[in-house]
VOGU-3710 file (C-alpha; in Angstrom, 3 decimals, decimal comma):
1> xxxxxxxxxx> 99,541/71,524/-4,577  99,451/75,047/-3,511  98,453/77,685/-6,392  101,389/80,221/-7,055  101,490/83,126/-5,717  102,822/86,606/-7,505  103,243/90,104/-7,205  100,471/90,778/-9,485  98,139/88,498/-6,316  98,226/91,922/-4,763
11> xxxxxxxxxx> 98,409/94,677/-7,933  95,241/96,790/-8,121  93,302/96,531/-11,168  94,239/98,402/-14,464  92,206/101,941/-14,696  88,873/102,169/-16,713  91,486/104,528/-19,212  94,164/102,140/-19,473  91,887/98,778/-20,142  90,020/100,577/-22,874
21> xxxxxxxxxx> 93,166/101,617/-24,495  94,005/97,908/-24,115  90,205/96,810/-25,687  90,748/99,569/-28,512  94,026/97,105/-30,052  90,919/94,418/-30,554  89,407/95,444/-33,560  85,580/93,436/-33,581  82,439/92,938/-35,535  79,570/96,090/-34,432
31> xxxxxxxxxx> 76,228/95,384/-33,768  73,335/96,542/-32,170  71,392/94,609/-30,131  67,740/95,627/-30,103  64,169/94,245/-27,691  60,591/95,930/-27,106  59,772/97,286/-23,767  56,266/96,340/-21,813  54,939/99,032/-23,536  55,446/97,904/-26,710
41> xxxxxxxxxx> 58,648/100,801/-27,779  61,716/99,911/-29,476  64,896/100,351/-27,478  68,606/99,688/-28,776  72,271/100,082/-28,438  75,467/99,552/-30,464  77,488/96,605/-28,890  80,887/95,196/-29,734  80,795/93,142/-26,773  79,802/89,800/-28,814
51> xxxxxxxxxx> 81,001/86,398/-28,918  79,939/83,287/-29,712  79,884/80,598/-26,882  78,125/77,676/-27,895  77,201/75,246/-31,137  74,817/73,217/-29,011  72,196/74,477/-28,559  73,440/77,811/-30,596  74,234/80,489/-27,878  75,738/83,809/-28,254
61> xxxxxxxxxx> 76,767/86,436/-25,176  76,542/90,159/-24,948  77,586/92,268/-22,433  75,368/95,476/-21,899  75,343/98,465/-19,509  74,099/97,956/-16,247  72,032/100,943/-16,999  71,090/100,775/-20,187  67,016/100,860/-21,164  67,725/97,709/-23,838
71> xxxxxxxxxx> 69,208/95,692/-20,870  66,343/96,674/-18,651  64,099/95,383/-21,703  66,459/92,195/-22,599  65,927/90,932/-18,970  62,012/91,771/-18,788  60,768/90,057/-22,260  63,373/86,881/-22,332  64,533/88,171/-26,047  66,276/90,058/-27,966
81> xxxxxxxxxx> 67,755/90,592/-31,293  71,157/91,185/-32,306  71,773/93,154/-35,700  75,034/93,063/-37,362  75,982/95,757/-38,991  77,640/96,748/-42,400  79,902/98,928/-44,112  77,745/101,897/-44,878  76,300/102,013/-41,418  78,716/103,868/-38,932
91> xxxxxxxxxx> 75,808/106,652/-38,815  73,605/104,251/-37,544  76,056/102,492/-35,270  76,805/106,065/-34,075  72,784/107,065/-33,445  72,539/103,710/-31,177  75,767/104,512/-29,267  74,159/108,236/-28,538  71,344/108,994/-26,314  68,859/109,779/-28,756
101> xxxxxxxxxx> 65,817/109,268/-27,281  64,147/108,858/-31,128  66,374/107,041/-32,785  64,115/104,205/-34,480  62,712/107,173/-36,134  65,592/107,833/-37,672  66,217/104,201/-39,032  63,782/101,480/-40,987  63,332/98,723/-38,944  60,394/96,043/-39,106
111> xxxxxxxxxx> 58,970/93,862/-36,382  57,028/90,531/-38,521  56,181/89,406/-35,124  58,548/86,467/-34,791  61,448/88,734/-33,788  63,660/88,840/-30,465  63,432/92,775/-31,295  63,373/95,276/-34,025  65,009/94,004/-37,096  67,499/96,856/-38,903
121> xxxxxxxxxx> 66,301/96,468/-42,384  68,866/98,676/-44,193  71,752/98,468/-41,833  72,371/94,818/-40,840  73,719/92,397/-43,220  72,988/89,580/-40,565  70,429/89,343/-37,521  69,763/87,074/-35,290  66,665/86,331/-32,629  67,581/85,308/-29,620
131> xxxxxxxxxx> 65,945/83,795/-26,115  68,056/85,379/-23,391  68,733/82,145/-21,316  70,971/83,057/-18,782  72,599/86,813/-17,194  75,483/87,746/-14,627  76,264/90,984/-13,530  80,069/91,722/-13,802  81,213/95,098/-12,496  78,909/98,051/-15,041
141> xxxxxxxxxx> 78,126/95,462/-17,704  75,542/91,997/-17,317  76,498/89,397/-19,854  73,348/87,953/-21,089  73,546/84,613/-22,821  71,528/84,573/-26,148  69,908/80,843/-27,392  70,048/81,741/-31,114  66,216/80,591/-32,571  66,289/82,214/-35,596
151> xxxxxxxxxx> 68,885/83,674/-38,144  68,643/86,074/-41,165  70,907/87,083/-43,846  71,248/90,196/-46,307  69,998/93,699/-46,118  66,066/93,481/-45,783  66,214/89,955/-44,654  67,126/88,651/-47,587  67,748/84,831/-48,094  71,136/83,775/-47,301
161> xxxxxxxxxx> 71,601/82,119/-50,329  70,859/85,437/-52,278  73,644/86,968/-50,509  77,234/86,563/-52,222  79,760/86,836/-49,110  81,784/88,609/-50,838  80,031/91,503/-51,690  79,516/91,616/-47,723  81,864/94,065/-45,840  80,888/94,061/-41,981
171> xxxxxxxxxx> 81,690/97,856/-40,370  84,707/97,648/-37,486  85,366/99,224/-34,660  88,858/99,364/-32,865  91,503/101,999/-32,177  88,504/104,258/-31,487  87,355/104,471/-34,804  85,283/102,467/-37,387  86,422/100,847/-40,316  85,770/98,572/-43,115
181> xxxx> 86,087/94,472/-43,702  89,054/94,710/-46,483  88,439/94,195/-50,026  88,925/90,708/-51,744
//
């Protein structure tokens, strides 16, 4: 049976302005997705580009700039972590969305030696270490598909069970602007 065929077979694609106005009525969960280079420096950059795929084996996917440094060091070491962030850190989601060449300087982070990347200490309510198991370039973004080895809970990786959910508010973004998990 033959596919059908529309009008919209032939349309040209939306413009970059008009499918982020479209993305920006998707309000999602921020993060910042963090590896070592070679040399042994942190890189990172705030992602909302996050979605779980898989149960088994756990697998996550985040799509990151073609030419972003934290891509370039995603695809070299294999790993990566991916730091969600909280309520009281749109300054820090705002520092990894910048260029700021120092911006671990500006944040405490810790590295215990078993992590995908540097670890957000005060601004992630939930990390996660992952082994980058897959990639595919799509247009300016590469999806790279995250095997989840290790998971961590509360600010300062806390135990989960220490953590009440409740008194966890995960920071927003959508509509260009950040916002704040409502109140029980």
């Amino acid at each position: 049976m033959a596919a059908r065929r529309t009008a919209l077979d032939a349309a040209p694609c939306a413009s970059p302005d008009r499918f982020r106005e479209l993305m920006s009525a998707f309000p999602t969960g921020v993060g910042v997705i963090t590896a070592f280079r070679a040399d042994g420096r942190p890189v990172g950059m705030t992602c909302s580009s996050i979605c779980s795929v898989s149960l088994e084996p756990p697998t996550l996917l985040v799509a990151l700039r073609n030419a972003s440094p934290t891509l370039a060091a995603v695809l070299e070491s294999s790993v990566f972590s991916l730091n969600f962030l909280h309520e009281g850190a749109r300054e820090v989601a705002k520092l990894f969305a910048s260029g700021d060449a120092d911006r671990f300087d500006q944040v405490d982070w810790r590295d215990d030696g078993t992590c995908g990347g540097p670890h957000l200490v005060r601004a992630a309510h939930a990390r996660a270490d992952c082994r980058a198991v897959r990639h595919e370039r799509v247009g300016d973004h590469t999806v790279v598909y995250g095997e989840v080895a290790a998971t961590r809970a509360g600010p300062g990786g806390g135990r989960p069970e220490a953590i009440r959910p409740e008194a966890i508010r995960p920071l927003l973004y959508g509509q260009r602007r950040y916002a704040t998990w409502p109140a029980a």
